[in-house]
N, C-alpha and C positions, 0 to 999 in steps of 0.2 A: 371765375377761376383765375384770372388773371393774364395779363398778354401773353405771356411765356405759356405758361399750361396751355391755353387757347390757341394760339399760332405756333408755337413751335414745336409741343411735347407730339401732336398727334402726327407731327411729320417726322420725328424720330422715333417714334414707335414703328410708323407707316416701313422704314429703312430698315429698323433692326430686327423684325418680326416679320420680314419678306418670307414669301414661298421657299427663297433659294436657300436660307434656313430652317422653316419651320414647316417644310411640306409632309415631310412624313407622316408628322405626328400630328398635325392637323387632320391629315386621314385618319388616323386612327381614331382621335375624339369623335371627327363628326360621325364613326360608321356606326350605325343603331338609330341614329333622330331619325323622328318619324311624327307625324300630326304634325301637330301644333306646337312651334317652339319657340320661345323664348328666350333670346343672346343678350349676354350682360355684360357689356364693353365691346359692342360692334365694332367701333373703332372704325378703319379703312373699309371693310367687308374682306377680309382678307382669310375667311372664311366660304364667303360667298359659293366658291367655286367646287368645297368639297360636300355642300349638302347631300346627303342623299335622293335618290328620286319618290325615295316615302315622305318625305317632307312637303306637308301643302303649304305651310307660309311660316313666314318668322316676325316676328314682332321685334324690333331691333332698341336695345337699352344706350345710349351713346351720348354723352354731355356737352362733348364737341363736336361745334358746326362744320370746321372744318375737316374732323372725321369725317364724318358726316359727306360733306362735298366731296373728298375722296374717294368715298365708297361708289358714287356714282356711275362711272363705267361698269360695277362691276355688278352693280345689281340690275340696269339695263340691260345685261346680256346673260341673267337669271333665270330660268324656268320659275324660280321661285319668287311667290310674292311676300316681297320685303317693305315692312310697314315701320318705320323710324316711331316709336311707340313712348319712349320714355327719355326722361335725362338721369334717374338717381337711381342705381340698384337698390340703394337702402329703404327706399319707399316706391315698389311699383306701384302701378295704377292702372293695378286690372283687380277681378273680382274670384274668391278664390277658387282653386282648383279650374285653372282656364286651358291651361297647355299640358303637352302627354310628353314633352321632353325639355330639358334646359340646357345651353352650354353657356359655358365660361371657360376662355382662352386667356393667359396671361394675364386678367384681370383681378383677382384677388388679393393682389401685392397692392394693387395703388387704392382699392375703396377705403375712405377711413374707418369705417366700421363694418369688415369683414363680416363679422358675427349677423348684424341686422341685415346685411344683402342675402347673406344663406338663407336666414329664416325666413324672408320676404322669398326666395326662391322655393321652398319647402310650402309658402300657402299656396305660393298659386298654381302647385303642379296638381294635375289629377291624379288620385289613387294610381297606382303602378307607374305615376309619371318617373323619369329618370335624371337626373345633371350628369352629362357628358363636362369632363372638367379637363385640361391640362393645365398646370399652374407652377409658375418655379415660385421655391422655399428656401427653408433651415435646410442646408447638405447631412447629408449620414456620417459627411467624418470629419472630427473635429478640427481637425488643421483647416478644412474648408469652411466651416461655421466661424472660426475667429477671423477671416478674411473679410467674412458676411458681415460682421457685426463691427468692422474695423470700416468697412465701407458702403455700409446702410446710411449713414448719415449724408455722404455726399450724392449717392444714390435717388435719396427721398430728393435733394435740391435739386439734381438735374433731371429728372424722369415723372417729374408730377407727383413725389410722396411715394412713390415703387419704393416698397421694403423687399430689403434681404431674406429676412430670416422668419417667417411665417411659417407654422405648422401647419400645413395643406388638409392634410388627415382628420388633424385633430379638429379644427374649423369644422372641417364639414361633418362628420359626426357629432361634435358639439350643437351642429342646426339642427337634430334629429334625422341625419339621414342614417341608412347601413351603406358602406360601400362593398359594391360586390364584385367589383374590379379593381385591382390598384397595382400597376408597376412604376416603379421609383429609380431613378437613372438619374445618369448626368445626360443631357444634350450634346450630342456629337458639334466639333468646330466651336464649341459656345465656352467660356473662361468658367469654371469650375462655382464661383462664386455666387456665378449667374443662372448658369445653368441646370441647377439642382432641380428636378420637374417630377413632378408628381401626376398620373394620368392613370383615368378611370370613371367608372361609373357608378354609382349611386342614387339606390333608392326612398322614397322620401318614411321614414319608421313611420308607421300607425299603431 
């Protein structure tokens, strides 16, 4: 990944993706997981704290070690058992239909190929399994979309490949899911650009 991605990117995520911004809506994502689940861009665990008490374990998708180290205190003081599982969303390496829930936080901006993480999401969930998702995208209004796409490029250099302007929706329906949740906002304190977020649930079409 390189030194920068490796040593720096997950310690500015670690910052800009704190509780003290993203607590709310972190709640909201995690409320419904339940079994067995599956997180694709663990990151810090900065989710850790909102699982539910129906969750029996997580299997955690995360490429960085020093995520990874991060996450530390927070999975030690866990009810839940948290298993560092994988490095690539694009290719898990579980056996299909293993997990009854999925989340992805903030992660879908930076995998290079959105499209294969979903589908690789879509095998391995069990029938009625569900992806709890919040992800910022493309904004709803134009003046804020020409911003995105004026400052995607320097984006991608500083934040690990994090794009702007991603179709949240359209991705995930594109993987075969139906979504059967979906409210679209901007992030309160967050610069308009950035904050365009898309959250909801979705389940896997059969």
């Amino acid at each position: 990944m390189g030194l920068y991605n490796d040593h720096v990117v997950p310690r500015l995520v670690n910052i800009a993706c704190a509780p003290s911004f993203t607590e709310a809506n972190r709640k909201r994502v995690c409320a419904g997981l339940s079994g067995r689940v599956v997180e694709l861009g663990f990151g810090s665990g900065l989710n850790v704290p909102y699982y539910p008490t129906a969750v029996e374990s997580v299997s955690a998708v995360e490429p960085a070690d020093l995520g990874w180290n991060l996450a530390r205190s927070r999975i030690e003081d866990s009810p839940v058992h948290i298993e560092r599982s994988g490095l690539d969303g694009q290719s898990l390496p579980f056996e299909d239909n293993t997990f009854d829930s999925a989340l992805s936080t903030w992660t879908l901006c930076t995998i290079p190929d959105a499209d294969a993480a979903l589908r690789e999401v879509r095998r391995v969930l069990a029938p009625g399994g569900t992806l709890h998702f919040v992800e910022h995208g493309l904004a709803p209004d134009e003046n804020v979309r020409r911003w995105q796409h004026r400052l995607e490029p320097i984006q991608k250099r500083v934040a690990g490949g994090c794009h702007l302007t991603r179709r949240i929706a359209d991705l995930i329906r594109g993987a075969g899911f139906d979504i059967r949740e979906l409210d679209t906002f901007y992030e309160e304190k967050t610069p308009k650009f950035f904050g365009a977020l898309s959250l909801g649930v979705a389940e896997a079409a059969r």
